[in-house]
C-alpha positions, -999 to +999 in steps of 0.1 A: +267+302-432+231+310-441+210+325-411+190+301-393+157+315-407+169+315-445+182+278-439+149+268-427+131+286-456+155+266-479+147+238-462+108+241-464+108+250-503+129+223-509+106+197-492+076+211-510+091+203-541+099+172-538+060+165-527+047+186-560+076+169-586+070+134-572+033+138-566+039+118-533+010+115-509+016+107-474-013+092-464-021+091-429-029+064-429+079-155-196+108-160-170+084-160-134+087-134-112+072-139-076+068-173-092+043-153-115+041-152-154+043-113-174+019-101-200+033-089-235+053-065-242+038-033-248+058-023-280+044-046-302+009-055-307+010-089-328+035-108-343+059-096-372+057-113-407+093-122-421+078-126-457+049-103-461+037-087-496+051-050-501+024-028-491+009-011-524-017+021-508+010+044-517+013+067-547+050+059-551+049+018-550+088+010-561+123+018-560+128+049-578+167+058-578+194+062-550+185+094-539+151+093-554+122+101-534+103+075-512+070+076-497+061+099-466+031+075-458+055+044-458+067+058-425+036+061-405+038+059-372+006+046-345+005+045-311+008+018-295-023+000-283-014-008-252+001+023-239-027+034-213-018-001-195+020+014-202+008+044-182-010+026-153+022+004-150+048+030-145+027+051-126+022+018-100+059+021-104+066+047-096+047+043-070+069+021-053+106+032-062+116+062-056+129+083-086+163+105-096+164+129-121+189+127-148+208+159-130+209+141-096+228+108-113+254+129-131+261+147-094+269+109-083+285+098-118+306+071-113+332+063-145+359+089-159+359+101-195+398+103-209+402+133-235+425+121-262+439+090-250+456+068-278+434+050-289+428+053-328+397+039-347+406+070-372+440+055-388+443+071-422+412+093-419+416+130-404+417+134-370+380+149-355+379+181-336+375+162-298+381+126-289+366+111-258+381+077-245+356+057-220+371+034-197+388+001-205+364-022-196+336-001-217+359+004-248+365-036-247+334-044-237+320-081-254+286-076-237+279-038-248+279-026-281+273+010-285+249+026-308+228+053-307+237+091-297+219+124-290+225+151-260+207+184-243+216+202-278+183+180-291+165+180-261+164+217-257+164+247-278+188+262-255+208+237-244+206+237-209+187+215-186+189+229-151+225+231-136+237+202-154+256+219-179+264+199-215+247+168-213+252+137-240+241+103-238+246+072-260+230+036-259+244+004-260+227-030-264+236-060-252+253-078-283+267-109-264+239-134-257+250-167-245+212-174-240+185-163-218+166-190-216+168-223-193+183-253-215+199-280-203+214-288-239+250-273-239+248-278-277+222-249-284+245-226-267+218-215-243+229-213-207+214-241-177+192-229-149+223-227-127+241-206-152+220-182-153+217-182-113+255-178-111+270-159-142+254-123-151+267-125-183+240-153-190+208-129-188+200-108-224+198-071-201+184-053-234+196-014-236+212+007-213+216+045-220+249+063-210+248+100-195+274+121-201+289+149-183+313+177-192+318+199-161+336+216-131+345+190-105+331+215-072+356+198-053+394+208-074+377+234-096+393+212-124+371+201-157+364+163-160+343+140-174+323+118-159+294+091-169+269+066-155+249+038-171+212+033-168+193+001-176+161+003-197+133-013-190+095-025-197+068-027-167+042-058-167+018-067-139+024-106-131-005-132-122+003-120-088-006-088-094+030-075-087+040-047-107+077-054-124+105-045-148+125-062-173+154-057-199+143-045-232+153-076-243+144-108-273+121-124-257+094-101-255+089-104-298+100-124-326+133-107-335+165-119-324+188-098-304+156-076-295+159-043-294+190-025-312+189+010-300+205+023-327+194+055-327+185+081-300+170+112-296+162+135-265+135+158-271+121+176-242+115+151-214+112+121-239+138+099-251+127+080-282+149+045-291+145+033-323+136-004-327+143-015-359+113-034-372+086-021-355+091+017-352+098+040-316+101+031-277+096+063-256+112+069-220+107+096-200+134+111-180+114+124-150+107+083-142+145+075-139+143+051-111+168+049-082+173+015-065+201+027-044+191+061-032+220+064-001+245+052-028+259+025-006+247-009-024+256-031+004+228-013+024+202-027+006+176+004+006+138+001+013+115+004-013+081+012-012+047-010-013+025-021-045-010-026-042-006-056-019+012-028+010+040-056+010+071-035+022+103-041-004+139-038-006+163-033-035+195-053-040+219-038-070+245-059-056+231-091-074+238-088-111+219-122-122+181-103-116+160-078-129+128-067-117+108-080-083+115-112-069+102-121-036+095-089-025+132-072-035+139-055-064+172-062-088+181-047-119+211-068-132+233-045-106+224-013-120+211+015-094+189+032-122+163+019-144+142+041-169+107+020-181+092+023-215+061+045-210+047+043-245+055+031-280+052+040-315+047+010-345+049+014-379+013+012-397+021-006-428+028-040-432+065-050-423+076-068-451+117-066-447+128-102-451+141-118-419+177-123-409+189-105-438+204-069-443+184-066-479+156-037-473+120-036-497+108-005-513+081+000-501+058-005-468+073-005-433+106+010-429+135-003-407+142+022-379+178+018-378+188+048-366+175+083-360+181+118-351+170+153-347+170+183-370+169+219-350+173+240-382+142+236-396+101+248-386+091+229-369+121+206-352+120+174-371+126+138-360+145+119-387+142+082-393+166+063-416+172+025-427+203+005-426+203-014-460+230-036-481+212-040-517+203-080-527+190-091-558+155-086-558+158-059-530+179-031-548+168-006-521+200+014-509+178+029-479+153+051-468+153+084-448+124+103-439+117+134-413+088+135-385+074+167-369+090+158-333+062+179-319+033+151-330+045+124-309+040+135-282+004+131-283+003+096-290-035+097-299-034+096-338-009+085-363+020+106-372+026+105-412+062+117-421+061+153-434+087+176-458+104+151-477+113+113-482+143+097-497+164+068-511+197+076-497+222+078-526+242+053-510+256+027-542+261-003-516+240+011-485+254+004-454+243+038-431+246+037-399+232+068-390+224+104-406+215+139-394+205+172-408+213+208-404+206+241-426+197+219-455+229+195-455+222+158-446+252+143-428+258+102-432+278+078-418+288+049-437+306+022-419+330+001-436+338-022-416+369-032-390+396-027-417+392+004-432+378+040-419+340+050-424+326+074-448+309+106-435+290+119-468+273+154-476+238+156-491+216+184-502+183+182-519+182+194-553+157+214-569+136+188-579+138+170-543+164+145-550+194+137-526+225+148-545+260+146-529+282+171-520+316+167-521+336+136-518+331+118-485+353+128-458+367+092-441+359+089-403+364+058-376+363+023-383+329+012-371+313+051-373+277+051-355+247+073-350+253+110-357+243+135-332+247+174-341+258+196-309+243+234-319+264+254-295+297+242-302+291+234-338+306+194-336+289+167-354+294+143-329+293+103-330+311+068-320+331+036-329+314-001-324+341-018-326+363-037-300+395-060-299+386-094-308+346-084-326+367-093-361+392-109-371+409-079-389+404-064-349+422-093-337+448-091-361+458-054-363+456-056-321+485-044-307+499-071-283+521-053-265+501-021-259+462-037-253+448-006-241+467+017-263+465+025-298+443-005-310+418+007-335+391-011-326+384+002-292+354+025-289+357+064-285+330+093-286+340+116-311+330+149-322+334+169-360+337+208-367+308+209-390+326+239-403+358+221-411+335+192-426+314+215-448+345+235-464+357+198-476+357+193-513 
């Protein structure tokens, strides 16, 4: 393979030609708590249209060809306006609950990893290099769906944060939503004011992120693999001027399910979450809140004071809360909560019909998924769209690439940089993509009967997306892509779970649940190496 330095240089020549050929120019372009109402949330600044008119400012204004180029300016990001009051928020926060970093919640990780257990969302397709199985009641899971995947590969250049060792986490949202709020009509299928008191199950918790550990267990010298789940969350300051937290959840905007999280990267301190119509949420992993600090959540810790000086206590024991409530904090039972600390919207207009998986051309993007590209100067963030072309709507998906570095700064608008494509997709349908030494790698899912597609891109001469090779097939329900440097895996997961289909339920194998079902969820990893020398 290349050197890193002549793939970058690739890379770079191959994104300038795509600007000079296309001429392209990226123009920059509630429920109560304390018996107290929340302010809006802070990723989104007005309501979305469902039906607006493409945005026309661009100099490519249409479809061009799957693999084509798109515009760079279509993708601008801006900060989101009310990310100062984001700031004040967490930093009252974090005032009051005391904070774990993300090496300190791995020490106390508290569910098991299985290497190659028997479950197989693979089937026909070719086994991957490593198979990870998470426990049965997260590979079955109704309530969490997983998504979006990155690890300490993208969030540092050499790989290590602290003592921690390899590091990966994915995100999950929260895909079974009887209703959140109070109804007392059955018939809408939202869930009674008692129902919601009683069964945990009945609140929409958002997005949790799952940390991953590969290590030494200090106590048998043997290796293991251990996780823990973390709830994330948005601040608001209620009319009694009580600072709280809530689940990234529908409520907050006009889009149903709320945010998807189907895409994640790590970068530095910052965790950016994609959320699909209006652009980026950003966490910060030195505010990882811990509500049970002695680990013991019967004890019911003590908190500290807001404003007001009004001691508090935190209950995780309670799973049918979130956020302050009579001076005690909840967070649907989880002992760690990670708040929003800024967001990123897309500038142009969002025009993508509503409830429909049909994409436009042009103006706002989805942000379906994302990832992070190391091989190139400087590290890129890429952004992609999941799309099923509908008449009038032939767009098979956009990708486009970020300078990471740029959002940081969240004081002027970031404008995609390098390049900008259709993805050469004939029927859409990526679920996530990442890049490295000049090969973009796709996942295409296909559904619950059949395995997904991994497909190899390059960029031709002339900028387009060309394939390379036939696609390699991969699990049923393939995910977010997530490329490990160090030990050269293209890593990702499987959606799907007994019962989410009716080809799940069908092809379940009755007398072996847990077993070799194909549509329970495993973390997975490819040899790029094996993967590249593929026809």
């Amino acid at each position: 393979m290349p050197s890193r330095r002549i793939r970058r240089a690739w890379l770079t020549a191959a994104a300038a030609a795509s600007l000079v050929v296309t001429g392209l120019v990226a123009t920059p372009a509630a429920q109560a708590r304390d018996g107290a109402g929340r302010a809006g949330d802070p990723a989104v600044q007005e309501p979305l249209a469902a039906e607006a008119a493409p945005s026309s400012s661009f100099a490519v204004s249409g479809w061009t060809a799957p693999g084509g180029a798109a515009s760079p300016g279509d993708f601008t990001l801006s900060p989101g306006a009310l990310n100062a009051e984001t700031t004040s928020r967490v930093t009252r926060l974090d005032a009051v609950l005391p904070k774990s970093g993300a090496q300190n919640l791995l020490a106390g990780a508290n569910r098991t990893v299985t290497p190659w257990c028997s479950r197989d969302p693979f089937g026909t397709a070719p086994d991957p290099d490593v198979k990870y199985c998470l426990q049965n009641d997260d590979s079955v899971s109704q309530e969490w769906v997983p998504q979006g995947f990155t690890g300490v590969s993208d969030a540092k250049d050499n790989e290590l944060w602290g003592e921690a060792g390899n590091i990966q986490l994915f995100a999950s949202y929260d895909g079974w939503d009887p209703g959140r709020e109070t109804d007392p009509d059955p018939a809408t299928g939202d869930c009674t004011a008692a129902e919601l008191a009683a069964n945990d199950a009945c609140n929409q918790k958002g997005v949790r992120v799952t940390f991953v550990q590969n290590r030494i267990n200090p106590a048998t010298g043997s290796p293991e693999i251990k996780y823990r789940h973390v709830l994330l969350g948005w601040t608001y300051v209620n009319s009694a001027d009580h600072v709280s937290f809530d689940g990234l959840h529908a409520s907050e905007y006009p889009i149903q399910k709320g945010v998807h999280a189907g895409g994640i990267v790590w970068y530095g301190n910052y965790l950016y979450v994609a959320d699909t119509r209006n652009g980026l949420r950003v966490f910060d992993m030195r505010y990882i809140m811990d509500l049970d600090p002695d680990g013991d959540p019967t004890t019911h810790d003590a908190m500290g004071a807001d404003t007001d000086g009004v001691p508090t206590t935190a209950n995780t024991e309670d799973k049918t809360k979130v956020g302050r409530h009579d001076n005690v904090w909840y967070s649907f039972g989880y002992r760690y909560v990670m708040p929003q600390v800024a967001a990123w919207k897309f500038k142009a207009t969002q025009s993508n019909p509503a409830g429909s998986y049909a994409c436009v051309s042009t103006g706002a993007p989805k942000a379906s998924y994302i990832s992070l590209d190391r091989s190139t100067v400087p590290d890129r963030l890429l952004m992609g769209e999941y799309c099923r072309p509908a008449t009038g709507y032939p767009s098979t998906g956009r990708i486009a690439s970020y300078p990471v570095a740029a959002l940081e700064g969240r004081t002027s608008d970031v404008t995609a940089e390098g390049w900008a494509n259709y993805l050469p997709l004939a029927n859409g349908g990526a679920q996530g993509a990442a890049a490295a030494g000049g090969t973009l790698y796709v996942n295409e899912s296909k559904g619950t009967d059949e395995p997904g597609n991994l497909w190899r891109y390059t960029w031709s001469a002339d900028g387009q997306l060309v394939a390379s090779g036939q696609a390699v097939k991969t699990a049923r329900g393939a995910e977010d892509l997530y490329i490990e440097r160090g030990t050269g895996r293209l890593w990702s997961l499987s959606e799907h779970r007994p019962g989410s289909a009716a080809d799940c339920t069908a092809n379940r194998d009755a007398a072996d649940p847990v077993g070799t079902d194909y549509c329970q969820r495993v973390l997975y990893g490819h040899k790029l190496s094996r993967l590249d020398a593929q026809p």
